[in-house]
C-alpha positions in Angstrom: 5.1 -14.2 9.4 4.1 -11.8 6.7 1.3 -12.1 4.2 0.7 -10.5 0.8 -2.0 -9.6 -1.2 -2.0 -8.5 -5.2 -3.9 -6.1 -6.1 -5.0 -3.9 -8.9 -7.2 -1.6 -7.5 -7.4 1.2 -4.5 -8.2 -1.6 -1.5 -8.6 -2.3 2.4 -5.9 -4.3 3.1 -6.2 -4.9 6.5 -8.3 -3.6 9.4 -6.5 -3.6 12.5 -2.9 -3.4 13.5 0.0 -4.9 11.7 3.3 -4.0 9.8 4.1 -2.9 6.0 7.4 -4.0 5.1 6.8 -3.0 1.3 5.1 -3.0 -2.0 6.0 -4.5 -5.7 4.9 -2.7 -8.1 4.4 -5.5 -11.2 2.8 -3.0 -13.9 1.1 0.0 -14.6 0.4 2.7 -17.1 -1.0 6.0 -17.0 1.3 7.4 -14.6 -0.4 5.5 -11.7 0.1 7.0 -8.1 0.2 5.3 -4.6 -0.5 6.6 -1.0 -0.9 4.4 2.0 -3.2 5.4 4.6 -3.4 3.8 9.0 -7.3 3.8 8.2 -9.7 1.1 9.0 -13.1 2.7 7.1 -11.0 3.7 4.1 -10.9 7.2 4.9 -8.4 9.6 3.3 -9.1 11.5 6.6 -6.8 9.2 8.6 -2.7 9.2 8.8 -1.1 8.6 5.9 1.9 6.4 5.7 3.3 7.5 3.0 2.4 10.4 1.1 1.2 9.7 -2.6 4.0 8.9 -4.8 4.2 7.7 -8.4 4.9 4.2 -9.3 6.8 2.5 -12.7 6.6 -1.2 -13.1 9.2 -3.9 -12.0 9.8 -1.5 -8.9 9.8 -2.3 -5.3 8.9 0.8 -3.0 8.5 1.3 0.9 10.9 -1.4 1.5 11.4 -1.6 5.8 12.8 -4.9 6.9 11.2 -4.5 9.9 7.9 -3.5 8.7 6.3 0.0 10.3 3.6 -0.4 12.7 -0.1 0.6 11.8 -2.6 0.8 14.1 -5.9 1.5 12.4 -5.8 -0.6 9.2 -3.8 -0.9 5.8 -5.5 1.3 2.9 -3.9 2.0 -0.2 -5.2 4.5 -2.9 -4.3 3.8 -6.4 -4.8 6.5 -9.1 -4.8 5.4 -12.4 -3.8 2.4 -13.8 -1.1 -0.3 -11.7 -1.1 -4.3 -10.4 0.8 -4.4 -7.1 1.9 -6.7 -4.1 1.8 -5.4 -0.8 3.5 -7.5 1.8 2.5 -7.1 5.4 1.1 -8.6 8.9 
């Protein structure tokens, strides 16, 4: 089953294996920027899982039905200014 979490900020979503299946990007200004990282210490260091991209609001990105495996953590960077959902587990 997979959980979500909203958030407005660059976060630690999860420590620990799990899946993304995708994020829902509600607003932003600013030209905000994503990038995903497998890290469990919030380290830009680790694997990314997806490179940083730029976001626009009322947009879904890194949609995978399936979800793609982590095995670290879930860390997102967020540059600038954006309120998102990131479904995972």
């Amino acid at each position: 089953m997979a959980n979500f979490k909203q958030i407005a900020a660059t976060d630690q979503v999860k420590i620990g294996g799990g899946k993304i299946f995708g994020i829902f990007v509600s607003s932003g200004s600013s030209s905000p920027t994503l990038a995903v990282y497998d890290s469990a210490t919030a380290s830009t260091d680790d694997p990314k899982i997806a490179n940083t991209f730029a976001v626009a609001a009322a947009t879904q990105y890194l949609s995978f039905p399936n979800g793609i495996f982590f095995s670290k953590g879930l860390y997102i960077v967020l540059a600038n200014t954006a309120a998102f959902t990131v479904v995972y587990e």
